[in-house]
C-alpha positions as CSV (number, residue, x, y, z in Angstrom):
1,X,115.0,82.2,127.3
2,X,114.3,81.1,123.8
3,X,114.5,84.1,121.4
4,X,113.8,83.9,117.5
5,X,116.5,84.8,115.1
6,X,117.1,85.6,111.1
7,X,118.7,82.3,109.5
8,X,119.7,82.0,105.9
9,X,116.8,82.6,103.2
10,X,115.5,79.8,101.0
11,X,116.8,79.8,97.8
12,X,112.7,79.6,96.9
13,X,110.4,82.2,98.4
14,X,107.1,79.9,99.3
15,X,103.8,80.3,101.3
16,X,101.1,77.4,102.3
17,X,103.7,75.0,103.4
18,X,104.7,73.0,106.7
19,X,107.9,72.5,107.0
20,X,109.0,68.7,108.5
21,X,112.3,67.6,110.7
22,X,114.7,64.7,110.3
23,X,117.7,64.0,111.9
24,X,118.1,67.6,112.4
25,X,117.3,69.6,109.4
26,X,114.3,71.3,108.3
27,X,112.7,70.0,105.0
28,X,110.4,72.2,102.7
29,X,108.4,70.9,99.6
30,X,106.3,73.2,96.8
31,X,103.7,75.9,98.3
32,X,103.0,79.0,96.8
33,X,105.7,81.4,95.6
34,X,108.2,78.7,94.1
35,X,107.8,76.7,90.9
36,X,105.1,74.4,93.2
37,X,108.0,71.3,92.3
38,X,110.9,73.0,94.7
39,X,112.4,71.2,97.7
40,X,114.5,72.6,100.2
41,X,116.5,71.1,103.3
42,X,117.7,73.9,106.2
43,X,120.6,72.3,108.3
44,X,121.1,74.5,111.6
45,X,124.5,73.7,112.0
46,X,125.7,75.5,108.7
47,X,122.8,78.3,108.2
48,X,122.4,76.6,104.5
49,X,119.8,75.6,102.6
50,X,120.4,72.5,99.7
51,X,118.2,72.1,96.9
52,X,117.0,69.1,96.4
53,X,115.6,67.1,94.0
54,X,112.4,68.6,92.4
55,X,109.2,66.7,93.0
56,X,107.5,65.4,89.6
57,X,104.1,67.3,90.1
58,X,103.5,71.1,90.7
59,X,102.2,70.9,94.3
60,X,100.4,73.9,96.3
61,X,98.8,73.6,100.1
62,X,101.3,70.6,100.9
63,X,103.0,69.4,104.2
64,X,106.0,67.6,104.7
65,X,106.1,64.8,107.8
66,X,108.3,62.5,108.7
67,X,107.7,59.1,108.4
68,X,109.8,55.5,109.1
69,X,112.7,58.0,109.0
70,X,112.2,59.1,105.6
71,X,111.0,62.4,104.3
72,X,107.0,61.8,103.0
73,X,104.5,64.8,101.1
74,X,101.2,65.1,101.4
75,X,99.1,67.8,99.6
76,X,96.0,69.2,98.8
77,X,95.8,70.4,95.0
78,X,98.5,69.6,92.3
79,X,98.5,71.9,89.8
80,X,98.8,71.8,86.0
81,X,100.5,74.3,83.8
């Protein structure tokens, strides 16, 4: 039986996202809660979370998907200071 279970916390607490998976790991991007330019990658195998580098636009509502192998955003608002 499959049973959930507590992993390592994001370094960036966020809401209104959908998270994406590529060769294994678990990518994050803006959402409510972080700076709306945070992106995160989860790898299972370590519990750890990496920061990667920040989009250029604040970006709220968004999904990650995967796409030709590569790691694309989509969203639904960008948001200005």
């Amino acid at each position: 039986m499959q049973k959930w279970e507590i992993v390592a916390p994001m370094y960036n607490k966020r809401a209104c996202i959908t998270p994406a998976v590529l060769n294994g790991k678990i990518y994050v991007a803006g959402g409510f809660g972080s700076d709306g330019t945070s992106m995160e990658r989860y790898d299972p195998e370590t519990n750890k979370w990496t920061v990667l580098t920040p989009m250029k636009q604040r970006r709220r509502y968004c999904t990650v998907h995967k796409f030709n192998e590569k790691i694309i955003n989509f969203f639904d608002r960008i948001f200005s200071n």
